[in-house]
N, C-alpha and C positions, 0 to 999 in steps of 0.2 A: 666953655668947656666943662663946669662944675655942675652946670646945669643939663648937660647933655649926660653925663654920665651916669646922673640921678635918675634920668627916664629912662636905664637902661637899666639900673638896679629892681624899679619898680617894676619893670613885663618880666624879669625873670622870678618875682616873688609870688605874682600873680600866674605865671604855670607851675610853678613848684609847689605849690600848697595842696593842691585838690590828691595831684600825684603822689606827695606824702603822708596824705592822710588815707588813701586806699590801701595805700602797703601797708602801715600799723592798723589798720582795721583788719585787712586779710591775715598777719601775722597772728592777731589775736585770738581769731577763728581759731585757726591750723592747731594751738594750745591747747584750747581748750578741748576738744574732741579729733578724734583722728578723720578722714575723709578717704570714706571707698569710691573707689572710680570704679566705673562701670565700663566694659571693653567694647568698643565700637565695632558691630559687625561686621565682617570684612566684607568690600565693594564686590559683587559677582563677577567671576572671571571669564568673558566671552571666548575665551579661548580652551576649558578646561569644561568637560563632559559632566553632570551628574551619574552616582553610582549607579540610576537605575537607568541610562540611556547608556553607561557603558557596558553592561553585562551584555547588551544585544551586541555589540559592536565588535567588541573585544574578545578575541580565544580564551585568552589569557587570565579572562576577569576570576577572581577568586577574593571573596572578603576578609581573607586567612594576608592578603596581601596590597599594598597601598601605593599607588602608582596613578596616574593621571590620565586619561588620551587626549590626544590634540580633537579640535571639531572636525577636522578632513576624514576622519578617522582610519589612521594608521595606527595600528596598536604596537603598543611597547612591548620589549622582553619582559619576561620574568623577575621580579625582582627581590627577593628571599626575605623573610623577617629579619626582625633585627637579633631575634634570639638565637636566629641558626646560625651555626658555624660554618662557612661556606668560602669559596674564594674571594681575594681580591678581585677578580675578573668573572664571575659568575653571571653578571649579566650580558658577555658574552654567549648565548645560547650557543653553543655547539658541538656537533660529535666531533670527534676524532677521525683523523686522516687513515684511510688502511693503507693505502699505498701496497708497493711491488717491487720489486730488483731481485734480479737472481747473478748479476755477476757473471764473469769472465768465463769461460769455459775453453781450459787447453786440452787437445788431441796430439793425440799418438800414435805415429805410424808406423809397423816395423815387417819386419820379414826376419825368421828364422829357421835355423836348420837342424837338425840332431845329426850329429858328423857318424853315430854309430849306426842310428836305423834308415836315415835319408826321410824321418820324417818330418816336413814343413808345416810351420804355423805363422799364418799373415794378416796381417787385419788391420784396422785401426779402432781407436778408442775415447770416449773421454775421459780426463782427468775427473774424480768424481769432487764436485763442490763443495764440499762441507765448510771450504774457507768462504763460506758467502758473506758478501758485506752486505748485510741490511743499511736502508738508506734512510735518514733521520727522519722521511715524514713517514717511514713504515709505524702503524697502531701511535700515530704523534700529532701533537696540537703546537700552535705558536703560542700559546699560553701556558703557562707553569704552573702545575698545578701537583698536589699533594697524591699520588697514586702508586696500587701498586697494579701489575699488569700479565695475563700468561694468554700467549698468542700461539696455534698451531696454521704453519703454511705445507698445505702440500702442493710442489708441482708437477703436473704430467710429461715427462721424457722430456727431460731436461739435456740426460745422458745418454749415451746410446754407444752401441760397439758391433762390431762386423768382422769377425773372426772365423778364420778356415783353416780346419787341420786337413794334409793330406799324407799318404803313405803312397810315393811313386813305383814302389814294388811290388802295389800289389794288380798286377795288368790281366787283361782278360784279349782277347784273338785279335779284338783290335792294337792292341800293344798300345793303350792309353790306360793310363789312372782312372779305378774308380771307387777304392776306397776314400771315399774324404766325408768329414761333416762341417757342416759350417751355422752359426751362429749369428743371427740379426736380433740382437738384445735391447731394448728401449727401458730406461731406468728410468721409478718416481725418486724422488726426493722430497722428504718429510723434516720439517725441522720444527719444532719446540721452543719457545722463547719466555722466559723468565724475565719480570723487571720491576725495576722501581723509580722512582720519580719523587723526589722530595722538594718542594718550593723555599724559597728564605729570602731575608730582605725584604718582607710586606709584599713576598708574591712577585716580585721583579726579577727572580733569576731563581732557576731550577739544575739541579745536576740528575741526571738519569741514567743507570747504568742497567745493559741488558747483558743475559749471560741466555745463547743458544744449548738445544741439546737436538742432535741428530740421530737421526735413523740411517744407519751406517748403508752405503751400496758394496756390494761384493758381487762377485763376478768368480764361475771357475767354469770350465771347458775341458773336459778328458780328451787324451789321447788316443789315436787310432789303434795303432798299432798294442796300447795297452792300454786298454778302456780304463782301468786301477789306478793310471798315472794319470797326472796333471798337467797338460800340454801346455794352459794359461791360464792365471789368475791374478785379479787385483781388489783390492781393497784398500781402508783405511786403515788404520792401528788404533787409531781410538774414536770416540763420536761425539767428541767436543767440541763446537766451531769458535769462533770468534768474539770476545768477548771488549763490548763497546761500551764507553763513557761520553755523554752527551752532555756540555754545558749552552743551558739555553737564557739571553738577556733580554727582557721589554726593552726595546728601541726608544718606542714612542704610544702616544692612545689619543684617541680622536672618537667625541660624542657630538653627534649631531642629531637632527629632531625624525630623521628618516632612516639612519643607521647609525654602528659604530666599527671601531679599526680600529686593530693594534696591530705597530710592527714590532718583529721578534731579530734576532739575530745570536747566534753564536759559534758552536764549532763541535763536532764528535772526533775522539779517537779512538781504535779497532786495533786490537791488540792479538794476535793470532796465538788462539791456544791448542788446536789440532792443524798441521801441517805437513804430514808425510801421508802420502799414498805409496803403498809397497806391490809392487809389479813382478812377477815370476812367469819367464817363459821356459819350459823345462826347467833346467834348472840352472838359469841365467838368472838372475833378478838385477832391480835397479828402483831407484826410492826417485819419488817429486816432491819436493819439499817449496810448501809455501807459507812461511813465514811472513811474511811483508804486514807493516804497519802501513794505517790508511788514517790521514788525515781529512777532515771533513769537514769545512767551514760553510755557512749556510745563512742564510736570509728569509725570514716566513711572514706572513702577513695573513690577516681573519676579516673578513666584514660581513658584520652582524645584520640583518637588519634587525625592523622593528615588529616586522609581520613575523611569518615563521621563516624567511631563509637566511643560508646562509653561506659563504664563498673564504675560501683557503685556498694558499699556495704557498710550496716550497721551494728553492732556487739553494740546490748542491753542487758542492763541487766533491770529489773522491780523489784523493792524491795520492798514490804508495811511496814510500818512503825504500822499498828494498827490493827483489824479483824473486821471480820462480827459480828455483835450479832441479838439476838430476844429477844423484849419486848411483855412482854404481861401487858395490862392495871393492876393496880392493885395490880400486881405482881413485875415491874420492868425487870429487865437481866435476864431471864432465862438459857442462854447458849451463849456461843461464837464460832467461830473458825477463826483461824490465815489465813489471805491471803494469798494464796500461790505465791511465787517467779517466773520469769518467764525468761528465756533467749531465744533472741529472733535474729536471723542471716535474714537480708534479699541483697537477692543477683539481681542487673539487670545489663542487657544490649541492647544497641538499637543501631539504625542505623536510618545514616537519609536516606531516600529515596527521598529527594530532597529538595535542600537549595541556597535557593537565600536572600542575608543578603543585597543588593540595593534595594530590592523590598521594597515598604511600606503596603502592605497585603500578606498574605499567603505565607510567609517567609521560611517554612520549615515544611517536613512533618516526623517522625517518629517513626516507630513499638517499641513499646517495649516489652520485655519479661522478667519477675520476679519469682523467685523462696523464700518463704519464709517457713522460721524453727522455733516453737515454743516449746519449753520445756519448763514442769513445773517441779522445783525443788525437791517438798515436793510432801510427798500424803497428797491427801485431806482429810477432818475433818468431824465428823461430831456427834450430841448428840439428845436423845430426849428430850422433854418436851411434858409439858400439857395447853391448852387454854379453861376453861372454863369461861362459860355465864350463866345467870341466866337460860337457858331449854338448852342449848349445852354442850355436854361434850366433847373433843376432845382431843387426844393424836396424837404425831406431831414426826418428826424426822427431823431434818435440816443436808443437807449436801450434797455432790457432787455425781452426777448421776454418775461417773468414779472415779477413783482413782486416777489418773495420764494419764496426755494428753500429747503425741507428737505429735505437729500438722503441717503439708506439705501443704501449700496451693499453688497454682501457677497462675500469672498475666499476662494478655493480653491485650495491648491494645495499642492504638496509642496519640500520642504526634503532637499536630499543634502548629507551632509559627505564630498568626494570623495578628498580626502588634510586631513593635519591643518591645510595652508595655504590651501587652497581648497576652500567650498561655492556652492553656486547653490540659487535657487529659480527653479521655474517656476509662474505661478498665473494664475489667470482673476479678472475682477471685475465682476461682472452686477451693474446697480440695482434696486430691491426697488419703484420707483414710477413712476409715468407721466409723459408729456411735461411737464408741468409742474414736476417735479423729481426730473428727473433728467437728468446733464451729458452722458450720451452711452448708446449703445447697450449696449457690453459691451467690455471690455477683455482684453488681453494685458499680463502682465506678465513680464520673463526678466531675473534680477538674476545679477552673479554678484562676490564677493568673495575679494580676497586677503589676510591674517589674518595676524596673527602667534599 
């Protein structure tokens, strides 16, 4: 056994010697003078393009910017220096959604009489919109981003009214009326939109508050019998519409080597700050008042790719919280009806048709095309009443020219990035169906934002 243990002392002294005397040689090296390594060039990557095969390949390529392409060659977004101050999400290339909605449109029906002269005035009308609720993807991105923004929409006869005066006394051999005039009025509506958009949390959640400004509709029609007097008229009282708070949260983000997606989610609220239309027939009158809060919870999603397009949508819901009513002086509430609901899909996509992100003007141009889905939930409401005046007697019906709208609208338009702090869109927006649903004739739309 003593002798076994000896031959096993001896192999381990015979490997441990050579080994101990490399480390105190190399330790004494290390001492004495310092040792620069020299960096080993990196292995070539068969996956990853040289600068000068990528400038052919690549839109995008700019030396001002450092980005790779794959050999398939599919080129990458944009990718910003490191000195620039720029979004978290910036290499999402994308414009902004223009989007459409013009909202509910009530009519009124009525017939009245003047008990002194027997003069009649009958028609019907729209209520004028200025309570429009703009829909979260109107001039909006599912990305959060630092901006401030002023959008002008105009749309063509939105509104319209069909009003007849007649004076039954004044007859001719046939002993029929033929003093009357009558009135087929088609109203635009202009509204002005102010906003802001400020990001926080590293760009994960935005609050945006917009505040409209309208170009008021009015309406008067003189009487027959005294051309000086006012048979009917309506208007607003003031031209301030609807003032909306939009909070918007990244869901989720997904980068792949062919594109990229973020989903968004959050919720607007629409806070009614003009709400009376004031109605005068002779001299009856009666007020519409729409007050109603609108809740609006939402879901939006972006994907980028890597070439130039790019693909959005937004999935709305519009809730009110209150209804329409009419006041008549004297009387109070006559009648009400319930807002109706609204779910609202808006879908685009674009491409840029040329992008230069070195450039400091006219940085990128592109087409956008939009498809937008309105449905209203409920059928619409509706009740009569009565508006008399000291010599007018008038019986009224308030309520919706249609029952229920699906409404198809479709967007055209183009998209410039003009310097890297301001873009604009200018776009059109034609309805795809007939008077029965659809909110107006054809649209204008001209947005323009300032970005960080």
């Amino acid at each position: 056994m003593r002798l076994h243990w000896r031959e096993i002392q001896k192999k381990i002294r015979h490997w441990a010697a050579p080994v101990a005397t490399t480390l105190m040689s190399g330790s004494a090296l290390l001492a004495q003078a310092p040792v620069q390594f020299q960096p080993m060039a990196p292995a070539p990557n068969p996956g990853i393009i040289q600068a000068s095969e990528q400038q052919h390949l690549d839109p995008y390529y700019s030396e001002n910017y450092t980005y790779s392409l794959p050999t398939n060659g599919a080129p990458h977004g944009p990718i910003y220096p490191q000195d620039t101050e720029t979004s978290r999400y910036a290499a999402f290339d994308v414009a902004n959604m223009v989007g459409t909605h013009f909202g509910t449109v009530e009519s009124v029906a009525f017939s009245s009489v003047n008990v002194a002269t027997d003069e009649t005035v009958d028609g019907i009308f729209g209520v004028p919109a200025a309570n429009r609720v703009t829909n979260i993807a109107e001039n909006n991105s599912p990305i959060p981003r630092d901006r401030f923004y002023m959008s002008y929409s105009h749309f063509a006869n939105p509104i319209s009214s069909h009003i007849r005066v007649d004076d039954p006394n004044d007859m001719d051999d046939d002993l029929l009326p033929i003093a009357a005039t009558g009135t087929n009025a088609q109203f635009n509506h202009d509204q002005f939109m102010l906003g802001i958009e400020k990001a926080f949390f590293g760009d994960s959640m935005s609050l945006e508050l917009r505040v409209p400004i309208i170009v008021q509709v009015d309406q008067s029609v003189p009487g027959v019998i005294d051309p000086t007097s006012t048979a009917f008229s309506m208007g607003r009282d003031d031209p301030n519409g609807n003032i909306s708070i939009n909070f918007k949260r990244v869901i989720g983000e997904w980068h792949g080597c062919y594109a990229s997606a973020l989903l968004t989610g959050g919720a607007g609220i629409t806070f009614a700050a003009s709400d009376t239309t004031h109605v005068s027939v002779g001299d009856a009158e009666f007020y519409v008042d729409n007050s109603a809060y609108h809740f609006n919870p939402f879901l939006a999603f972006v994907v980028s790719g890597k070439g130039r397009w790019f693909f959005q949508a937004f999935f709305e819901a519009d809730f009110s919280t209150d209804d329409i009513t009419v006041h008549v002086p004297g009387e109070g509430r006559v009648g009400y009806v319930d807002v109706p609901d609204y779910y609202n899909i808006d879908l685009g996509v674009g491409y840029w048709l040329t992008r230069h992100t070195e450039r400091r003007f006219l940085r990128g141009v592109a087409p956008i095309l939009e498809f937008h889905y309105g449905r209203q939930r409920q059928d619409s409401q509706g009740f009569a009443f009565i508006a008399d005046g000291d010599e007018t007697l008038t019986n009224a019906v308030f309520g919706s020219l249609y029952n229920r709208q699906d409404v198809y609208n479709f967007t055209s338009g183009i998209h410039t990035e003009l310097t890297r702090w301001m873009n604009t869109r200018v776009a059109g927006v034609f309805p795809f169906r007939g008077d029965d649903h659809r909110q107006f004739d054809a649209a204008l739309m001209v947005q323009v934002d300032i970005v960080r």
